[in-house]
C-alpha positions in Angstrom: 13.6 -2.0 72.3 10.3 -0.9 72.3 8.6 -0.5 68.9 5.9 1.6 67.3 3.5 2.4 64.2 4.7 4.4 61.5 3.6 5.6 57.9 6.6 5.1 55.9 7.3 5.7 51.9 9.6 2.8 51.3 9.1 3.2 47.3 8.6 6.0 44.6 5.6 5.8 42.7 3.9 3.9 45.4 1.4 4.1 47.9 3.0 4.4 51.4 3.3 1.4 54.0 2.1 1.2 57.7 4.8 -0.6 59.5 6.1 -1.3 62.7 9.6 0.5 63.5 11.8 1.0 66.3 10.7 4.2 69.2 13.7 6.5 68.1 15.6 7.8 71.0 16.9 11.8 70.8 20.5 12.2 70.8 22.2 15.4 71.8 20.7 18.8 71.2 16.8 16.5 69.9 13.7 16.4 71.3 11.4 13.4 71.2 8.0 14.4 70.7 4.9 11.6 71.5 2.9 12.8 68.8 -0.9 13.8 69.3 -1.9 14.0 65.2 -0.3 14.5 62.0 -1.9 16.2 59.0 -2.7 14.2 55.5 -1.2 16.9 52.7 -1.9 16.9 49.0 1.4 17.7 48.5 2.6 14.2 50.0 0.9 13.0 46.8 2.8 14.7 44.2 6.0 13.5 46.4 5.1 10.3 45.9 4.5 10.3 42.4 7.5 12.3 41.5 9.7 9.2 39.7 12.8 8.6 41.3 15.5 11.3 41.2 13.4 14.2 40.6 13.8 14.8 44.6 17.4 14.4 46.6 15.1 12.1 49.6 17.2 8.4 50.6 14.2 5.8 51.5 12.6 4.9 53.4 11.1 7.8 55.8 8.5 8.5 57.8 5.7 11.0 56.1 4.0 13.4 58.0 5.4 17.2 57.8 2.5 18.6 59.8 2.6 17.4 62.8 1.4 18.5 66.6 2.2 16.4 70.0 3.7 16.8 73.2 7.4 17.3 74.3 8.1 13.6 75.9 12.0 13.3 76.3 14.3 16.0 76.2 18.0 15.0 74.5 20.9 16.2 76.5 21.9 19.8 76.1 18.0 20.8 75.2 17.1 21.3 79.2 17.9 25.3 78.8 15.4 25.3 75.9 12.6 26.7 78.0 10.7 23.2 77.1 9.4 21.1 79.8 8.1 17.7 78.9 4.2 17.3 78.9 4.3 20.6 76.7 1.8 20.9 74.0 4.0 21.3 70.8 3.8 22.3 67.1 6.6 21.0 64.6 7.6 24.0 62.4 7.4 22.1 58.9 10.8 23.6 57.0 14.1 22.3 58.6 17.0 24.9 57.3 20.8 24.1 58.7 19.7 26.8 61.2 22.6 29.0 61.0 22.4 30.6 57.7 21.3 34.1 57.4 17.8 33.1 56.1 17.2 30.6 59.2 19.4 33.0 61.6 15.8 35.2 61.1 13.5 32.1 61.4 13.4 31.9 57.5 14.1 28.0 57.1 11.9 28.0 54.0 14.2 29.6 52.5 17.7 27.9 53.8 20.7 28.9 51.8 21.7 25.6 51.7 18.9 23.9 51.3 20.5 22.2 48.0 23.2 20.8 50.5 20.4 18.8 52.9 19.0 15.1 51.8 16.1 16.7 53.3 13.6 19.6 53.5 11.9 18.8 56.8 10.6 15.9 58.9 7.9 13.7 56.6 10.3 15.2 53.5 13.1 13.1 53.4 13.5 12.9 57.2 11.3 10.9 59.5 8.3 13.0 60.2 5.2 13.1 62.2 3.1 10.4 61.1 4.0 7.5 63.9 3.5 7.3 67.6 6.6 9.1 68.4 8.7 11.7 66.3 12.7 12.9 66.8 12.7 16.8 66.2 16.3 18.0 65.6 16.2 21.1 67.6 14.2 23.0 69.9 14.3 26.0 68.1 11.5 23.6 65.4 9.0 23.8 68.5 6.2 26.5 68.8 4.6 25.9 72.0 0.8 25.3 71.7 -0.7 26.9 75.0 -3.8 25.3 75.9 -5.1 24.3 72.2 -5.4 20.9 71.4 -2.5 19.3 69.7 -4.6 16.5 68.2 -6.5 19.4 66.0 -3.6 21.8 65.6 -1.4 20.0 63.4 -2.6 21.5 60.2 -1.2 25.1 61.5 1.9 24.0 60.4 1.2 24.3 57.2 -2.2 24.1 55.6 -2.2 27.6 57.8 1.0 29.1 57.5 1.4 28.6 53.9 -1.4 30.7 52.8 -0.1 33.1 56.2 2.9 33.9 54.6 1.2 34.5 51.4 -1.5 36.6 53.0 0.9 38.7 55.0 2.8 39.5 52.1 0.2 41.3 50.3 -2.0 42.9 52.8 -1.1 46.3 51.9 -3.1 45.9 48.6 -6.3 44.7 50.8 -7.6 47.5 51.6 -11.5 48.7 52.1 -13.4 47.9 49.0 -10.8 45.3 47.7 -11.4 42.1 47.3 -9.3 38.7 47.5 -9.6 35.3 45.8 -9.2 31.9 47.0 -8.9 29.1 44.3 -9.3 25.7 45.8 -10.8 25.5 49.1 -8.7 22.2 50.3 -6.2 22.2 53.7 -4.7 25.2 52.8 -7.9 27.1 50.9 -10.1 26.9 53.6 -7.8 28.2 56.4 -6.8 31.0 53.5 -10.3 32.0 54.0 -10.5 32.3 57.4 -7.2 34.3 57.4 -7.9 36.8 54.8 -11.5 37.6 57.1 -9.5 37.5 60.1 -6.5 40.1 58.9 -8.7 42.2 56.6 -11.4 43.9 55.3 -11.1 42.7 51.7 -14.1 41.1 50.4 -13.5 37.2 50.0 -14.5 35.3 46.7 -14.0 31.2 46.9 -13.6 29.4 43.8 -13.8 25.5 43.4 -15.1 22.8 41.3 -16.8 20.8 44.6 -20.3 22.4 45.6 -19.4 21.1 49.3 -16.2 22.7 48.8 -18.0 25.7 48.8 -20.3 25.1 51.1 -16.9 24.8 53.7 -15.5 28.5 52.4 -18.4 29.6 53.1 -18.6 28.5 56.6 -15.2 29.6 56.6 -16.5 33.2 56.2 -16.5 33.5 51.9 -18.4 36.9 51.1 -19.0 34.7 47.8 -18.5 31.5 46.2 -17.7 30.8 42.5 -18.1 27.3 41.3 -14.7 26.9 38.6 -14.9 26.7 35.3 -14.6 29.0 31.8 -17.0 31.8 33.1 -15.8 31.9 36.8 -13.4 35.0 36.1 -15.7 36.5 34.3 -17.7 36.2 37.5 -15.3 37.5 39.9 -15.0 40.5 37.5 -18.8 40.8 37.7 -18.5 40.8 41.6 -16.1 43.4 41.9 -17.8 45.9 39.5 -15.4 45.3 36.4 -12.3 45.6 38.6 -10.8 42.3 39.4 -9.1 41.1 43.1 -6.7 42.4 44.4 -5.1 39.6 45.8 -5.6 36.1 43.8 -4.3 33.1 46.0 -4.2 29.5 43.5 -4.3 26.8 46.1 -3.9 24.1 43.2 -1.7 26.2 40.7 -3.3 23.9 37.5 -3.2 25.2 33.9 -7.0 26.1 34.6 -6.7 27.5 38.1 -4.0 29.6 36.8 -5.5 30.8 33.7 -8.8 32.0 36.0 -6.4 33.8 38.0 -4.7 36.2 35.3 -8.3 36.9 34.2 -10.0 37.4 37.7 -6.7 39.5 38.9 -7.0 43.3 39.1 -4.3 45.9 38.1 -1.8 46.5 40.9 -2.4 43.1 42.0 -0.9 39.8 43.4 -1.6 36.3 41.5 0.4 34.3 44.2 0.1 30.7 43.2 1.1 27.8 46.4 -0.5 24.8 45.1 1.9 22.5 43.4 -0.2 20.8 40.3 2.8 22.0 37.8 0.3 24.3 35.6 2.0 27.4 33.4 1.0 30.8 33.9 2.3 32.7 30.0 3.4 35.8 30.9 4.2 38.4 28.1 3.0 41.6 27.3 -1.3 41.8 27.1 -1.5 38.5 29.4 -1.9 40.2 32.5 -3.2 43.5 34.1 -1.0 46.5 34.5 1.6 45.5 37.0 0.1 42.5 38.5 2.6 40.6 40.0 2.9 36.7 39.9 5.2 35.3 42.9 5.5 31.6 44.1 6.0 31.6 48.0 7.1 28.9 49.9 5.5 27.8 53.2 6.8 30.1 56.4 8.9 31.6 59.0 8.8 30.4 62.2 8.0 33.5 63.9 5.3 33.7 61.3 4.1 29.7 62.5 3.9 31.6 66.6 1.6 34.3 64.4 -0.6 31.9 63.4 -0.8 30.0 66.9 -1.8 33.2 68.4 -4.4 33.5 65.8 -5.7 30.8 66.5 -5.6 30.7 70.7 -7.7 34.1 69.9 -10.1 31.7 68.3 -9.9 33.9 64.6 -8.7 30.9 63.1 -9.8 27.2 63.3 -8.8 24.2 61.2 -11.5 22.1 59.5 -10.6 18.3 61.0 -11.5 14.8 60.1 -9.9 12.8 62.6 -8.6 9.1 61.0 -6.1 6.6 62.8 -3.1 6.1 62.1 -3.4 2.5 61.1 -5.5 3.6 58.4 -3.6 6.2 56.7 -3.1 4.5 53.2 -7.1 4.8 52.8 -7.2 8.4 54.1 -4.9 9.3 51.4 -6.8 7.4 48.7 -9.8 9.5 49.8 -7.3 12.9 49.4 -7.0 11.7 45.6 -10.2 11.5 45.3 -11.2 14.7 46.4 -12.9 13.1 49.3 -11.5 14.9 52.0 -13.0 18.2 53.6 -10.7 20.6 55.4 -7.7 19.0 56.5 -7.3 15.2 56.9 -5.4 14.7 60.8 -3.9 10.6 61.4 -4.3 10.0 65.0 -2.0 7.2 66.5 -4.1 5.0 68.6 -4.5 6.0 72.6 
């Protein structure tokens, strides 16, 4: 049996392992994708120091829940899919039981029986993207890619359609002369730039603590850039003539980030927090603006993942790539803790 590279998570509390394991082969209704890159989340991080229990996941696993490649063997029963192999793919991040009413509309984030399933996707608790080949459990998981390039779409998956789903949902309140603000211009910061110019008009403020941070929102488009700190409401208020946004998006969702947000947020607003740092928003009477609403989305449909591919074959949206191999992914996500990443992070198995 023919073997291959993976980057598995054989212990909590641990840095990951690059090991050698067997090429899976699909079984009935799978697909086996040769994988063409797999994104480096922050949120892999937090998985992995989570102590034991705190997530339902049996080790080992393969990481990698972003992930983009090409169709290579269709299981049997998967030939009427519409899927040919040789097809540029993209692996829809959330795996639901796909029957429920929520993924019976393409809503797998939010699977009704999630609680029931050892796992919440591939690279979390099932073997995901980061190897040289990857098992997908359906076709129905699989947005084709057209003619974009696999090896730099993978972050679409999710460090685009997390902030896509939380964009979408609030558009109605960016309207002309409203403004939006993005707090943490990581993976999923820097592509909620781009989207909030690209589906629009609000005025985009970017907020971080890293000055080349900045300097990627505002290559992503940022009207303005903030740098974080005690004041950096107050300066968003100042930007917006006294009002506040209309839309704040927390990308790190920290005591801090948080806290900026209820005082940058305008009344009739959104504070929608999707990074997962495990900060406390208090919310009580005189904490935030008149009926500014604080909501906590989860990642995205997967009609909304074909959204964001078409978004990006128009060329609106582009992910910010460093390309590292596969072999080296332990180091690539030292660098992530350190802040030492800019854009999105993509492993590339070698060849």
């Amino acid at each position: 049996m023919s073997e291959m590279t993976a980057v598995r998570m054989t212990a909590w509390r641990k840095p990951p392992e690059v090991v050698r394991i067997p090429v899976p082969e699909p079984g009935p209704g799978e697909v086996l994708v040769k994988v063409a890159g797999a994104g480096v989340c922050h949120s892999d991080l937090h998985v992995m120091d989570w102590p034991a229990g705190t997530l339902p996941y049996d080790l080992p696993f393969t990481l990698g829940h972003e992930t983009a490649g090409w169709v290579h063997t269709l299981g049997p029963g998967t030939h009427g899919s519409g899927l040919r192999e040789g097809d540029a793919v993209l692996v829809y991040g959330p795996w639901g039981c796909g029957v429920c009413p929520s993924c019976a509309r393409g809503a797998e984030n939010y699977c009704r029986r999630a609680p029931e399933l050892k796992a919440a996707g591939g690279g979390l608790g099932a073997d995901g993207g980061m190897a040289e080949y990857a098992i997908v459990p359906s076709p129905r998981l699989l947005t084709p890619l057209g003619d974009l390039d696999p090896r730099t779409a993978a972050p679409l998956t999710d460090a685009a359609l997390t902030p896509y789903h939380a964009v979408k949902r609030s558009l109605h309140r960016l309207v002309p002369g409203t403004a939006a603000v993005v707090i943490g211009v990581g993976g999923l910061g820097h592509m909620a730039v781009q989207l909030l110019k690209a589906l629009g008009p609000a005025d985009v403020i970017a907020v971080d603590t890293a000055s080349d941070k900045l300097d990627l929102a505002a290559g992503a488009g940022a009207d303005h850039c903030v740098p974080a700190g005690e004041d950096a409401a107050e300066r968003i208020r100042d930007l917006t003539d006294g009002l506040g946004a209309s839309l704040v998006l927390d990308c790190v969702g920290a005591d801090a980030t948080m806290a900026t947000a209820a005082g940058a947020a305008a009344a009739e607003s959104d504070i929608t927090v999707v990074g997962l740092a495990g900060g406390t928003l208090p919310f009580r009477y005189g904490t935030l603006p008149w009926e500014a609403a604080v909501t906590i989305p989860y990642w995205g449909t997967r009609p909304e993942l074909a959204e964001v591919v078409a978004l990006a074959q128009a060329g609106r949206i582009r992910p910010h790539v460093e390309i590292h191999p596969l072999e080296e992914a332990v180091e690539t996500y030292r660098l992530l803790r350190e802040g030492r990443i800019g854009g999105r992070a993509v492993l590339v198995p070698e060849g």
